[in-house]
OpenMM code with the backbone's topology and positions (N, CA, C; nanometers):
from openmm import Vec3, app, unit

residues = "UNK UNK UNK UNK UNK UNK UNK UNK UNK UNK UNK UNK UNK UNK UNK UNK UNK UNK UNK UNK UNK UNK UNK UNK UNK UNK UNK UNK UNK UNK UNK UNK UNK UNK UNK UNK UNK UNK UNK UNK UNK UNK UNK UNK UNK UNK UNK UNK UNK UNK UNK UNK UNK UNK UNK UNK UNK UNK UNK UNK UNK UNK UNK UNK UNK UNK UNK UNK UNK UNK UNK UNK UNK UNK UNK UNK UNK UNK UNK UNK UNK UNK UNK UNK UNK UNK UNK UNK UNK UNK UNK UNK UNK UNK UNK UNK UNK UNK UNK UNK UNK UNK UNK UNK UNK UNK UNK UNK UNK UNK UNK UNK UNK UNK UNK UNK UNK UNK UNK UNK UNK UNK UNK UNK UNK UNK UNK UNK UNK UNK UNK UNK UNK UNK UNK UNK UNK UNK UNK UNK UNK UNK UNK UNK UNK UNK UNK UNK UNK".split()
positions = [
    Vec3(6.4327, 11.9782, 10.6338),
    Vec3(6.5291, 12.0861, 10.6457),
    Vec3(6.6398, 12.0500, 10.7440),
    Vec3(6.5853, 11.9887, 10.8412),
    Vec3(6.7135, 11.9453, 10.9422),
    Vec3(6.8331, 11.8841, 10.8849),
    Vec3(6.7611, 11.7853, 10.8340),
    Vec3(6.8739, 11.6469, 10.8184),
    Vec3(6.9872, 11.6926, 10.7063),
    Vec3(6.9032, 11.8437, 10.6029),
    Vec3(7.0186, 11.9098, 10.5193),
    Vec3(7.1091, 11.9972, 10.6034),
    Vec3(7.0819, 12.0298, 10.7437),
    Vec3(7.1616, 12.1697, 10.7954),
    Vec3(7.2712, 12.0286, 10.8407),
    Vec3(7.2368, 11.9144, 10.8865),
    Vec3(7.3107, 11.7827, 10.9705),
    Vec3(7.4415, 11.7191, 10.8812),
    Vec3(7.3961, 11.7352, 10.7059),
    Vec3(7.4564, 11.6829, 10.5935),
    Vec3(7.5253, 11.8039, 10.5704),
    Vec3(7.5314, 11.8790, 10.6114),
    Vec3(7.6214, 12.0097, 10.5480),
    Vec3(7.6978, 12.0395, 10.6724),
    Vec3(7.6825, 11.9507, 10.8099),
    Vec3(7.7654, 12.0039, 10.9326),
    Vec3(7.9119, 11.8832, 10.9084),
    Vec3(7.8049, 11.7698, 10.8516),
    Vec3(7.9108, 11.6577, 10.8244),
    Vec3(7.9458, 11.6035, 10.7461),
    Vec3(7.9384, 11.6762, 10.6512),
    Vec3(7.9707, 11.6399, 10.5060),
    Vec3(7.8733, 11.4912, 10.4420),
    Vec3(7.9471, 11.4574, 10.3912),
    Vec3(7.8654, 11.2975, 10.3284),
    Vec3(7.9426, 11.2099, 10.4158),
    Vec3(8.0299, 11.2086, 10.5193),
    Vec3(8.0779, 11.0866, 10.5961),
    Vec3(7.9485, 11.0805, 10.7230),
    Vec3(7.8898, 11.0137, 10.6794),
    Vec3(7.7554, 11.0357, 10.7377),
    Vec3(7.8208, 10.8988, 10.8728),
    Vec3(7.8873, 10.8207, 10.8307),
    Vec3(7.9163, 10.6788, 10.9368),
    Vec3(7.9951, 10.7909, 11.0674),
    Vec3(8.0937, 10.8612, 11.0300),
    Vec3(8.1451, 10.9954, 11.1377),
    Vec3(8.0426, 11.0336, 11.2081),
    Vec3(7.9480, 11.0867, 11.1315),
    Vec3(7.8246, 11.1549, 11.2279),
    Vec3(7.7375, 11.0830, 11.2742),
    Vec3(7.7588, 10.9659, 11.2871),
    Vec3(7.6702, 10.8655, 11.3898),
    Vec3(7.7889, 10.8231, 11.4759),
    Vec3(7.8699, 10.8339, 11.4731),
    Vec3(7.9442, 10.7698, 11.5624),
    Vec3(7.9738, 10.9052, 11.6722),
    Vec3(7.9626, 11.0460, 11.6213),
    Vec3(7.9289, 11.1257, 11.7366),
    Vec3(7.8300, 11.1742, 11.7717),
    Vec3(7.7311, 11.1272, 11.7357),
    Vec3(7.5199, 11.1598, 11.7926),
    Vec3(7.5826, 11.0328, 11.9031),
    Vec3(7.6022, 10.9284, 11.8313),
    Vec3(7.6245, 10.8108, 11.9494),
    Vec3(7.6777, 10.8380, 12.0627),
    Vec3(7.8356, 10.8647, 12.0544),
    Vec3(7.9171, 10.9633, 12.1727),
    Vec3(7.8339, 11.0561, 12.2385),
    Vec3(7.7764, 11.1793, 12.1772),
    Vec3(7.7346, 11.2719, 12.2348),
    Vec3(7.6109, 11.3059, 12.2762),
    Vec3(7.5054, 11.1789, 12.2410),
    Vec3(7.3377, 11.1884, 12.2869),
    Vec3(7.3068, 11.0430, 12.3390),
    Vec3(7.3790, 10.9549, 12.2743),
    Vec3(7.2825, 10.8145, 12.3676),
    Vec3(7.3601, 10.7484, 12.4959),
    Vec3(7.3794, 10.8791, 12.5923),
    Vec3(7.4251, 10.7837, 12.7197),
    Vec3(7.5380, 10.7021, 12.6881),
    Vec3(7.6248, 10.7132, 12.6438),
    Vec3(7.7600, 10.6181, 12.6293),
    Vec3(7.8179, 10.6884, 12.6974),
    Vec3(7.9056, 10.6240, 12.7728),
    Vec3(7.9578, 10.6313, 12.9004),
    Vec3(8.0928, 10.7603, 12.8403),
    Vec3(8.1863, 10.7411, 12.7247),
    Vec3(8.2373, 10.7994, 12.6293),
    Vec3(8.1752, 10.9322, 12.5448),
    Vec3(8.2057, 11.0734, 12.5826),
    Vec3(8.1590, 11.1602, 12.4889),
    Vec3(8.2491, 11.2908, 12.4362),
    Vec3(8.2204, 11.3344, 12.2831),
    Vec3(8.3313, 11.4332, 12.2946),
    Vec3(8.3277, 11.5258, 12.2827),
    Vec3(8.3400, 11.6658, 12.3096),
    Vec3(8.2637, 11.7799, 12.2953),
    Vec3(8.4111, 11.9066, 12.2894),
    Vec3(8.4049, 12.0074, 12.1974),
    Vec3(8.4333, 12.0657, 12.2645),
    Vec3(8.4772, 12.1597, 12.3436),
    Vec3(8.6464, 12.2124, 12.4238),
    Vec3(8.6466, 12.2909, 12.5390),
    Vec3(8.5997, 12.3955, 12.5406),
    Vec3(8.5517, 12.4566, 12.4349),
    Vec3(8.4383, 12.5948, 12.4616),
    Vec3(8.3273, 12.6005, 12.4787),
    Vec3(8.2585, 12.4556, 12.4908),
    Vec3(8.1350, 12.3737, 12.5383),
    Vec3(8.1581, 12.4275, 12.6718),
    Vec3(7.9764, 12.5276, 12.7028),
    Vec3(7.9611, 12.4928, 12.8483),
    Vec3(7.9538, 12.3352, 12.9327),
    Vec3(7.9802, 12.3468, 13.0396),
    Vec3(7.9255, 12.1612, 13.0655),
    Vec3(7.7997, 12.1918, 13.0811),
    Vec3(7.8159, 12.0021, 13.0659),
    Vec3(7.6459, 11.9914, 13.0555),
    Vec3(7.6672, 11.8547, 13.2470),
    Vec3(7.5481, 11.8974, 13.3030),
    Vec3(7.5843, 11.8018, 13.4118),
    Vec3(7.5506, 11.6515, 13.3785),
    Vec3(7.5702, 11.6246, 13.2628),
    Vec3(7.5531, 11.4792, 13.2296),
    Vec3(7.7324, 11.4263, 13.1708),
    Vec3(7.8153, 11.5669, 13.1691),
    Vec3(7.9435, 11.5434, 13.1448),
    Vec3(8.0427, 11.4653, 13.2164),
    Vec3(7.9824, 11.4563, 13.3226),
    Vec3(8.0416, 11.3507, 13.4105),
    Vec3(8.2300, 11.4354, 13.4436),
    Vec3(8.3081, 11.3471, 13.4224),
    Vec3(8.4673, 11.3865, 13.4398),
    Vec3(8.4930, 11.4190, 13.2841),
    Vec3(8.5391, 11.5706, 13.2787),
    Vec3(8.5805, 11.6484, 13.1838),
    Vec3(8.7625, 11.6596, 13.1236),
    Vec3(8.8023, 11.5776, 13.0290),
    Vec3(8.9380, 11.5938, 13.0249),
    Vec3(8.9914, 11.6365, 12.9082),
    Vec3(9.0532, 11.7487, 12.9222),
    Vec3(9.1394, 11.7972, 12.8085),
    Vec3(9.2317, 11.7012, 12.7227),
    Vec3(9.2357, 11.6394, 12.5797),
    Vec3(9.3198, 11.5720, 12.5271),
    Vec3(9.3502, 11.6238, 12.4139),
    Vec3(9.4154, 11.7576, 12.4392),
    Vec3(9.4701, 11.8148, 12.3428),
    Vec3(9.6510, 11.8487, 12.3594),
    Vec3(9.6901, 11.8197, 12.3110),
    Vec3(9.9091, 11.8559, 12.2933),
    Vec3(9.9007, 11.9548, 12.3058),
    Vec3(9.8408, 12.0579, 12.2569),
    Vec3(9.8747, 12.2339, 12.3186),
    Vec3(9.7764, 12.2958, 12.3787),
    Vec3(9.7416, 12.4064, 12.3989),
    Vec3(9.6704, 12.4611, 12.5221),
    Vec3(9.5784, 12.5301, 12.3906),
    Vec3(9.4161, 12.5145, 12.4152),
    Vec3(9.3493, 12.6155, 12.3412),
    Vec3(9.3641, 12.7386, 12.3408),
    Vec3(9.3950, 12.8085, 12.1617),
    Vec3(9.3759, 12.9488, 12.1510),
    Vec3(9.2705, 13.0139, 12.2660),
    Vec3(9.2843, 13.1141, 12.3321),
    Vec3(9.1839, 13.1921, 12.3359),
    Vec3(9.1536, 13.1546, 12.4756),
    Vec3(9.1758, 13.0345, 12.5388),
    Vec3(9.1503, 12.9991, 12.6668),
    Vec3(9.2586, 13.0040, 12.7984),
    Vec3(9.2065, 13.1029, 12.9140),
    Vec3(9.2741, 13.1241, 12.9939),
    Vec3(9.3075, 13.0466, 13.1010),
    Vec3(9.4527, 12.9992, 13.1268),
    Vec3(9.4795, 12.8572, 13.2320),
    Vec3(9.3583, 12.8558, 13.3507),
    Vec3(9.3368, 12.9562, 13.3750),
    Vec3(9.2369, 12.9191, 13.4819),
    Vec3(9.1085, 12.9338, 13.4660),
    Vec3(9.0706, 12.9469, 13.3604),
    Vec3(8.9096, 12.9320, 13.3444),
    Vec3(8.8534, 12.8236, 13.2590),
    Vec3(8.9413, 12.7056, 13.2283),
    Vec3(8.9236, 12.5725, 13.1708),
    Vec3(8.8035, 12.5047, 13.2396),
    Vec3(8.6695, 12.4862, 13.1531),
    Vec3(8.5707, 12.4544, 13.2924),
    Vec3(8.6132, 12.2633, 13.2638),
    Vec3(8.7237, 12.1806, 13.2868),
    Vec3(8.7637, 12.0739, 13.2844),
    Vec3(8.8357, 12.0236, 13.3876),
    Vec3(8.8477, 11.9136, 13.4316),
    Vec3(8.9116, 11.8375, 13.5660),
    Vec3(9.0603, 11.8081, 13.5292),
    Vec3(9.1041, 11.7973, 13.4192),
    Vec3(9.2130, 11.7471, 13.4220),
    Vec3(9.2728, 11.8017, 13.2329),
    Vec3(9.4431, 11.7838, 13.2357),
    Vec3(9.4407, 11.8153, 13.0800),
    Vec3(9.5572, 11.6726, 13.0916),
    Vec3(9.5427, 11.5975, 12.9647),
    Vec3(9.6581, 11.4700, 12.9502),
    Vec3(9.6641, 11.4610, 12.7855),
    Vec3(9.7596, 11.5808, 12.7901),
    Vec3(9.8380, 11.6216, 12.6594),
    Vec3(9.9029, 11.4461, 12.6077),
    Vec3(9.9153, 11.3894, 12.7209),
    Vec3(10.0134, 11.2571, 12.6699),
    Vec3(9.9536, 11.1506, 12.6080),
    Vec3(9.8114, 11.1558, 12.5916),
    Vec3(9.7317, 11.0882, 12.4663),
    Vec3(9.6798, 11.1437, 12.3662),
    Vec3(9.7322, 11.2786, 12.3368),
    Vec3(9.7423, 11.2836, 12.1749),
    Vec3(9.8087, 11.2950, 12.0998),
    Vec3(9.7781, 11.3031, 11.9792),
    Vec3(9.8504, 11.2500, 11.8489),
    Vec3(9.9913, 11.3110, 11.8748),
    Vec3(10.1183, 11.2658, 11.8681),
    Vec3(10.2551, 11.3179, 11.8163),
    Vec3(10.2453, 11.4647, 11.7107),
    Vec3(10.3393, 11.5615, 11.7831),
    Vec3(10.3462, 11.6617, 11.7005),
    Vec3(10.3461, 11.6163, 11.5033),
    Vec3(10.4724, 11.5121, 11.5307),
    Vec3(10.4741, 11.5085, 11.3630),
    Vec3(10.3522, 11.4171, 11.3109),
    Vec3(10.2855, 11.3769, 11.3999),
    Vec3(10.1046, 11.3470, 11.2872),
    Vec3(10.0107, 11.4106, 11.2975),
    Vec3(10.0177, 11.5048, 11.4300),
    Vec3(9.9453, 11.5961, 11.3957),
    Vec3(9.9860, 11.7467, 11.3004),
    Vec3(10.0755, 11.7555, 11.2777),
    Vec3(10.1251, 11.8416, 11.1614),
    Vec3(10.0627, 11.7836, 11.0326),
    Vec3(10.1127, 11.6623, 11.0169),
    Vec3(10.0913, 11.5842, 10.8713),
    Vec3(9.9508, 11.5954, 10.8794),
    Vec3(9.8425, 11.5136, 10.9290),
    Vec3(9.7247, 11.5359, 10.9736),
    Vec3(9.6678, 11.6529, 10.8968),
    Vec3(9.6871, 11.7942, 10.9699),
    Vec3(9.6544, 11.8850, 10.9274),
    Vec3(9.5154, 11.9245, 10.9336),
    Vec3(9.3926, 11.8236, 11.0061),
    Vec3(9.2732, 11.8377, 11.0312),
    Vec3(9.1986, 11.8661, 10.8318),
    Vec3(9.3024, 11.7493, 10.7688),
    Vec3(9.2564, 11.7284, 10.6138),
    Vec3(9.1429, 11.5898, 10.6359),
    Vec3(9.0139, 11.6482, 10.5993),
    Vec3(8.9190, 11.5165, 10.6076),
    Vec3(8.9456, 11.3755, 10.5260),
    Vec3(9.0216, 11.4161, 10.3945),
    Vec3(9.0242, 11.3048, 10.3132),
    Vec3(9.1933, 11.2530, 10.3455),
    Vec3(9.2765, 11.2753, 10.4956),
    Vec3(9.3140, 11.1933, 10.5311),
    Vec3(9.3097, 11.1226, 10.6627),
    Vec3(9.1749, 11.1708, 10.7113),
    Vec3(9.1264, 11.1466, 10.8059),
    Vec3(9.1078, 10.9379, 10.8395),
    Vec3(9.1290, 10.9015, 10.7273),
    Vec3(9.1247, 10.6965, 10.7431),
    Vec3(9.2613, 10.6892, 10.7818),
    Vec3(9.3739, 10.7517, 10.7215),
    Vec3(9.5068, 10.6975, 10.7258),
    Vec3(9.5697, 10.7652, 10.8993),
    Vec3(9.5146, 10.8873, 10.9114),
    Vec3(9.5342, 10.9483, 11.0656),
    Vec3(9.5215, 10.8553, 11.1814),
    Vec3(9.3512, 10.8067, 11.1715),
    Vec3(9.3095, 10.7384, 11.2143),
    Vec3(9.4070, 10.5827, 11.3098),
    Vec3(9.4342, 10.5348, 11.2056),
    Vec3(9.5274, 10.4164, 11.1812),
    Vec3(9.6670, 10.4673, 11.2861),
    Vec3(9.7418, 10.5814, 11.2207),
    Vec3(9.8243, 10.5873, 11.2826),
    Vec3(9.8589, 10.6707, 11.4417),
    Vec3(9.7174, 10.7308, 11.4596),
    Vec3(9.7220, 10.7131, 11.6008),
    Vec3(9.6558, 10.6431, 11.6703),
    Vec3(9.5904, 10.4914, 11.6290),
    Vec3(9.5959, 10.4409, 11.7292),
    Vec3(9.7194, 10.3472, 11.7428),
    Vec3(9.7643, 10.3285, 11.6463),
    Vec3(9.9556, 10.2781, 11.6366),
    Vec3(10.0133, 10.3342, 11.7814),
    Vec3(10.0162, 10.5200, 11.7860),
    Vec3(10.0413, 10.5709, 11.8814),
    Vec3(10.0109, 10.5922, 11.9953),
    Vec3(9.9217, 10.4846, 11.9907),
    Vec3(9.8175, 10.4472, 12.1556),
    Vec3(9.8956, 10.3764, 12.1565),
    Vec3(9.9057, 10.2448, 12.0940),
    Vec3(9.9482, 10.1568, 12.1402),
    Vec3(10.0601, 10.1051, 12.1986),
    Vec3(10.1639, 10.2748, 12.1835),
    Vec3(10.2904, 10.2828, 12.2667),
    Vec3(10.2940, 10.2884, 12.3904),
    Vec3(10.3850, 10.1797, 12.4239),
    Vec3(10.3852, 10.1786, 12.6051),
    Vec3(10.3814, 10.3150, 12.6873),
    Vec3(10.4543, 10.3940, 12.6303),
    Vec3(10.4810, 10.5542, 12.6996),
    Vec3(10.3403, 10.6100, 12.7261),
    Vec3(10.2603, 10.5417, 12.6360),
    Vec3(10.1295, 10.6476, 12.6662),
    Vec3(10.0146, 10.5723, 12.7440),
    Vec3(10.0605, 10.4321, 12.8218),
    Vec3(10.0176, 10.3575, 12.8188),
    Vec3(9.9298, 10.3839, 12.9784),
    Vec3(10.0060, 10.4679, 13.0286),
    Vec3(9.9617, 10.5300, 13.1692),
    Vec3(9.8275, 10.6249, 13.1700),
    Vec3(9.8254, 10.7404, 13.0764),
    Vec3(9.7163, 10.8499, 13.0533),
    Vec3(9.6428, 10.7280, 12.9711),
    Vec3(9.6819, 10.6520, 12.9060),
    Vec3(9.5325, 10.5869, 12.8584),
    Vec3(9.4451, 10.4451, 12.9184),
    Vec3(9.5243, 10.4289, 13.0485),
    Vec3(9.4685, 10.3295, 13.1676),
    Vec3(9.4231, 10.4684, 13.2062),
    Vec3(9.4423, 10.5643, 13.2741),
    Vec3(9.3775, 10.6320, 13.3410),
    Vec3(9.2474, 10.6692, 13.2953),
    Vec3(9.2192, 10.7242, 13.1508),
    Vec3(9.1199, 10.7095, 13.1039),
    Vec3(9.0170, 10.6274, 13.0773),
    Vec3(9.0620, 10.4884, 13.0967),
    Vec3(9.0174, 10.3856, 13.0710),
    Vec3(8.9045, 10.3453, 13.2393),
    Vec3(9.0022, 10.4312, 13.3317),
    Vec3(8.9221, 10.4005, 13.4746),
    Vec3(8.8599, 10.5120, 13.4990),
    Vec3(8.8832, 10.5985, 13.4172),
    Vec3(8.7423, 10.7235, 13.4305),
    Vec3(8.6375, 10.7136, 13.3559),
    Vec3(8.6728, 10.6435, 13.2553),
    Vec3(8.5229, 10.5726, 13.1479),
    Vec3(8.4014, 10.5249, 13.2298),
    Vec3(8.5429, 10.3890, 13.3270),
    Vec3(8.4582, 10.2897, 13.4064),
    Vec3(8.3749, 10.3144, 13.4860),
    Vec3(8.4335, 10.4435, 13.5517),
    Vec3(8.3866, 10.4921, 13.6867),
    Vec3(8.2224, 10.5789, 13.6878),
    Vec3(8.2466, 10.6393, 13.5707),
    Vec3(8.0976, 10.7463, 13.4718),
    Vec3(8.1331, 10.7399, 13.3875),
    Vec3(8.0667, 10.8713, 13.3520),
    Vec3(8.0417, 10.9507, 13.2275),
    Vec3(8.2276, 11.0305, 13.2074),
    Vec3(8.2467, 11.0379, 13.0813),
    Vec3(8.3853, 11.0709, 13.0711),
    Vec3(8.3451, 11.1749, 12.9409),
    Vec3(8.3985, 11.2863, 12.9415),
    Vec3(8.3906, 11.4014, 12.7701),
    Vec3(8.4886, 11.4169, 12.8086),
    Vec3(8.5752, 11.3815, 12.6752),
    Vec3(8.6814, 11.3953, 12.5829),
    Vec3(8.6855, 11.5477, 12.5610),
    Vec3(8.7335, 11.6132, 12.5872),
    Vec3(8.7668, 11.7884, 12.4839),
    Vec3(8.7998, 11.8184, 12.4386),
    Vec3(8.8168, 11.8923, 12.2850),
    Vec3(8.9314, 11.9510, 12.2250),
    Vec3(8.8963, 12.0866, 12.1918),
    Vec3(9.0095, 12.1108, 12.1160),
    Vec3(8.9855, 12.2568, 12.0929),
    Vec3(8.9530, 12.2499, 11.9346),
    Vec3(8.9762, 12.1302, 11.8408),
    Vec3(8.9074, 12.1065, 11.6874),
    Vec3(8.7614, 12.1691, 11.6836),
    Vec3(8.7336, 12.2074, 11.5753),
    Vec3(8.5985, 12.2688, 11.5128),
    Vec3(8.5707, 12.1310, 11.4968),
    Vec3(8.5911, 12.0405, 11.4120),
    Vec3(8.5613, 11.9301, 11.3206),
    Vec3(8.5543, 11.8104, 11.3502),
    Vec3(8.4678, 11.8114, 11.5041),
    Vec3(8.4311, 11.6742, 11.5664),
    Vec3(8.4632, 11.5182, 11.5094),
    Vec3(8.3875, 11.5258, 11.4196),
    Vec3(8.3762, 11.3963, 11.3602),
    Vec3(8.5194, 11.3834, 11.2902),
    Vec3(8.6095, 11.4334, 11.2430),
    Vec3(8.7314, 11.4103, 11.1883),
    Vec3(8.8504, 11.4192, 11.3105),
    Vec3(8.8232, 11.4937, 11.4373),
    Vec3(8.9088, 11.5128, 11.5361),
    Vec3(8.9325, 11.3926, 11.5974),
    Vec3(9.1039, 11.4239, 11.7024),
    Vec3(9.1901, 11.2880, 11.7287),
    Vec3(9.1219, 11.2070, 11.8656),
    Vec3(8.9848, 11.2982, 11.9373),
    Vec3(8.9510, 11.2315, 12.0190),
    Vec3(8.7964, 11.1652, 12.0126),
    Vec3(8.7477, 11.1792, 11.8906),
    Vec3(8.6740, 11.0980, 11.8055),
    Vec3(8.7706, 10.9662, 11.8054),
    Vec3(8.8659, 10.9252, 11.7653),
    Vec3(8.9492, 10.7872, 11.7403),
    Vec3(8.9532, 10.7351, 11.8804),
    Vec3(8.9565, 10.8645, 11.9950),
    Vec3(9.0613, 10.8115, 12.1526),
    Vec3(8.9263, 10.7536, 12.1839),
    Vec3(8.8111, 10.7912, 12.1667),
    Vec3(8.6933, 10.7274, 12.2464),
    Vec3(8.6599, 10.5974, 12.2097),
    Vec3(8.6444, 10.6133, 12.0763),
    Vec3(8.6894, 10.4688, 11.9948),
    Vec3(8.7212, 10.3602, 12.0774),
    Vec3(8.8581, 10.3831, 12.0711),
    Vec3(8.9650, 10.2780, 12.1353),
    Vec3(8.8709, 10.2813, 12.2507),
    Vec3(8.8747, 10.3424, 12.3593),
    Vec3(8.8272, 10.4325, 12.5191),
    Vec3(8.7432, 10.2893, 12.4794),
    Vec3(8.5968, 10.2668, 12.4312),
    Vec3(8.4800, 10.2146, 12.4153),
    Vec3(8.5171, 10.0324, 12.3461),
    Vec3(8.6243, 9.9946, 12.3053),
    Vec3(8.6595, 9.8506, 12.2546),
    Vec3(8.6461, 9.7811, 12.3757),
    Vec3(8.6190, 9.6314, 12.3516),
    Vec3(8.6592, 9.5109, 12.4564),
    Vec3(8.7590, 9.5338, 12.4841),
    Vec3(8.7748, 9.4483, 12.5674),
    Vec3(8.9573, 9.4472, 12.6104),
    Vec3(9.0053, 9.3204, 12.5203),
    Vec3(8.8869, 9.2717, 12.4942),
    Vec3(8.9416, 9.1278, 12.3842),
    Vec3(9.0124, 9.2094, 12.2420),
    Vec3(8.9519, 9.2549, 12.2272),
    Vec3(9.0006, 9.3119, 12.1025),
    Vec3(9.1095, 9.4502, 12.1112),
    Vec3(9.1626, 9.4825, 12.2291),
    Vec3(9.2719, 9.5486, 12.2274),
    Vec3(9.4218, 9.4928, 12.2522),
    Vec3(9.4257, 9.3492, 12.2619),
    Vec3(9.4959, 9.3007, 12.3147),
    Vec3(9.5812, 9.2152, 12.1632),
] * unit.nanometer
topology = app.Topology()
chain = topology.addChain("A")
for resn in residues:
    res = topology.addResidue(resn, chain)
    for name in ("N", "CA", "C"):
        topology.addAtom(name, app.Element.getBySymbol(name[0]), res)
């Protein structure tokens, strides 16, 4: 019965939903949860990486350390985007294109030394974990440096 309530949370992209059990249960230093998630004290440093401010959440009761709107997706891909699963490969692609712009190159060293330092959760305000833009940021967050270069 489980593994059908697990297949119906994540559709059939079953490779998505291991890649956030991974993030979000086996100790990877990288996790994403989120901002209406109580913390959990294994959350380590809590950072908002969302471009606009969650519906429904009041500036001062964000239970998060920091918000760095400046590593996510561009208004015009996240419009296009649209949180559509079946263009969730091509999204993918083009924001990490948009990592890889110097401008953003500051909020995503910074992240990169809060990874290092602990435990780091990613937050958003998406329902749809496994298709959301900080599912991709942890991604990157979690590569060699050989292979970002």
């Amino acid at each position: 019965m489980r593994g059908r309530r697990v297949q119906r949370a994540f559709g059939a992209d079953w490779g998505a939903r291991d890649r956030i059990c991974r993030l979000r249960h086996a100790g990877s230093v990288v996790q994403v949860k989120r901002v209406y998630d109580k913390p959990a004290p294994t959350d380590g440093r809590r950072v908002l990486v969302d471009r606009l401010w969650p519906r429904g959440l009041a500036r001062d009761a964000g239970a998060f350390d920091e918000w760095l709107p400046e590593v996510a997706p561009s208004t015009e891909l996240r419009r296009w985007y649209g949180h559509d699963p079946a263009r969730y490969g091509e999204f993918a692609e083009r924001y990490r294109a948009e990592l890889a712009d110097p401008s953003r190159a500051q909020a995503l060293g910074q992240l990169r030394e809060y990874a290092k330092a602990g435990p780091l959760t990613l937050l958003t305000a998406a329902r749809d974990l496994p298709h959301a833009h900080p599912t991709v940021l942890a991604d990157v967050l979690e590569e060699p440096a050989h292979r970002r270069d």
